[in-house]
C-alpha positions in Angstrom: 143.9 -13.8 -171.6 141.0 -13.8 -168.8 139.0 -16.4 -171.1 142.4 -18.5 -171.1 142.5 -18.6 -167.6 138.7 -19.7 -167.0 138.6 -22.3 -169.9 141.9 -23.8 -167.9 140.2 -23.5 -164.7 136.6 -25.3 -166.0 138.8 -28.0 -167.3 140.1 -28.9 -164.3 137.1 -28.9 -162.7 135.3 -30.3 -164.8 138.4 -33.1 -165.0 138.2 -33.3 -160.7 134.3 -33.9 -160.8 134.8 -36.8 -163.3 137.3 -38.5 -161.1 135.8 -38.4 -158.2 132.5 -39.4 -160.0 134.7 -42.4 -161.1 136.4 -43.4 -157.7 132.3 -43.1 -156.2 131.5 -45.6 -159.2 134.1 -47.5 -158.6 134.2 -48.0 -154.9 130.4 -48.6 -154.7 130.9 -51.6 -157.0 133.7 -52.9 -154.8 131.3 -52.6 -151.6 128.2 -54.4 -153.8 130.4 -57.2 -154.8 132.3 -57.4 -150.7 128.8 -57.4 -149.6 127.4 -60.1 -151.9 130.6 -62.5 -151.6 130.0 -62.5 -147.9 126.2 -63.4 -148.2 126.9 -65.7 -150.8 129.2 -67.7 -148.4 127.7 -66.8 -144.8 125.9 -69.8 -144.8 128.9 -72.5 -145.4 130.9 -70.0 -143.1 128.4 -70.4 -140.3 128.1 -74.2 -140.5 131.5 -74.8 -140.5 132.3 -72.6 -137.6 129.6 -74.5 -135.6 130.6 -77.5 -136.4 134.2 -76.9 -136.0 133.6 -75.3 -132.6 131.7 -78.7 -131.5 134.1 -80.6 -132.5 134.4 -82.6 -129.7 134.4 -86.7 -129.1 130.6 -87.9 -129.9 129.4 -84.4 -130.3 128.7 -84.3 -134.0 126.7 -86.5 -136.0 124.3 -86.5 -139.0 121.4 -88.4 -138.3 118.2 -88.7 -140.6 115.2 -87.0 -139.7 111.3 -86.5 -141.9 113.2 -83.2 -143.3 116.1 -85.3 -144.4 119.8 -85.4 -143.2 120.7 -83.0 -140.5 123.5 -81.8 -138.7 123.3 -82.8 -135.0 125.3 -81.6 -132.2 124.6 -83.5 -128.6 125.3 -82.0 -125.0 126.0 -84.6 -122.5 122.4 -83.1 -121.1 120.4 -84.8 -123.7 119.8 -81.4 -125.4 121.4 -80.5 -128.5 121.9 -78.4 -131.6 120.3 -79.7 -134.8 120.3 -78.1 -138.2 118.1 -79.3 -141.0 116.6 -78.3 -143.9 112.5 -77.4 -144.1 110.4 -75.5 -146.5 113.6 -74.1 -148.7 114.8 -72.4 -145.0 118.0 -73.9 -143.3 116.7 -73.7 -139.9 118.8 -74.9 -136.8 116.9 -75.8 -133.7 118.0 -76.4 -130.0 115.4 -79.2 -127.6 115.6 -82.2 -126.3 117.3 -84.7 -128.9 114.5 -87.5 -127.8 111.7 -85.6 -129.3 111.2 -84.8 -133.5 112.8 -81.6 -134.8 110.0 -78.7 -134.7 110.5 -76.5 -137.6 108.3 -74.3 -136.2 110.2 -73.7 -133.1 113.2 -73.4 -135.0 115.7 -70.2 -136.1 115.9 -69.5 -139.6 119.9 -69.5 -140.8 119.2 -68.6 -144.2 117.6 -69.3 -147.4 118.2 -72.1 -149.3 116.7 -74.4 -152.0 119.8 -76.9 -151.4 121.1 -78.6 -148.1 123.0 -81.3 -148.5 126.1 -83.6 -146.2 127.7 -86.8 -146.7 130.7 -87.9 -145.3 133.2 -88.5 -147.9 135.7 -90.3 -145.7 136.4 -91.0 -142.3 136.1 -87.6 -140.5 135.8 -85.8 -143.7 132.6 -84.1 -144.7 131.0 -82.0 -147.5 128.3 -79.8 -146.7 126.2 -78.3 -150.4 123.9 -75.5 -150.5 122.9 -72.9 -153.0 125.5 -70.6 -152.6 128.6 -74.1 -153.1 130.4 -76.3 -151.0 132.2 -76.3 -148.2 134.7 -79.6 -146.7 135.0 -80.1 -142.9 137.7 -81.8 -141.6 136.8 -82.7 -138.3 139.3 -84.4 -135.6 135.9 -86.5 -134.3 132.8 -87.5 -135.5 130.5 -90.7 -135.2 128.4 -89.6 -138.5 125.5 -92.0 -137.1 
């Protein structure tokens, strides 16, 4: 009967362990895949909440620059907010919109192989990187 008892006793153990060992396997793939979803789309996130928070009458344009098209955000100062891609780095840059971008006086965003924005129609735009796509509809923009 003592033997009974145990054998009863190491299977639910032995039953607990594997269940928690199972909700520890299970919630660490949930985190990896939170945690990669929100890198993979940090970059479109972050460009569209800076361009959104700009969006103001002949604040946002997209010029070409030697790096390509960028993103350019003017202060009525004659400073301004570009972000353009250099050297596989999305790199965004504040100065003096008279001079050329600088990317070594730039911040690095994020890596990326891909940087792309057209305008598809009036006010709005598609912005393409490595990690997809992302549409802005903005209430202004002069695209230049």
């Amino acid at each position: 009967m003592g033997m009974f008892t145990i054998g009863i006793a190491a299977l639910f153990l032995v039953g607990f362990l594997l269940l928690v060992l199972f909700g520890a396997v299970t919630y660490q793939r949930t985190v990896d895949s939170h945690n990669r979803n929100n890198g993979e789309r940090s970059i479109l996130s972050y460009l569209s909440a800076v361009t959104k928070a700009n969006d103001r009458e002949g604040a946002f344009g997209v010029e070409d620059s030697p790096f390509g098209r960028m993103i350019v955000i003017r202060e009525k100062d004659g400073f301004g907010l570009r972000i353009y891609h250099a050297d596989g780095k999305l790199l965004e840059e504040y100065s003096r919109l008279s001079i050329d971008p600088d990317p070594s006086s730039a911040t690095v965003i994020a890596d990326t192989e891909r940087f792309e924005i057209e305008e598809v129609k009036d006010g709005f735009w598609r912005i393409v990187t490595d990690q997809g796509e992302s549409l802005l509809a903005l209430r202004t923009s002069d695209g230049r």
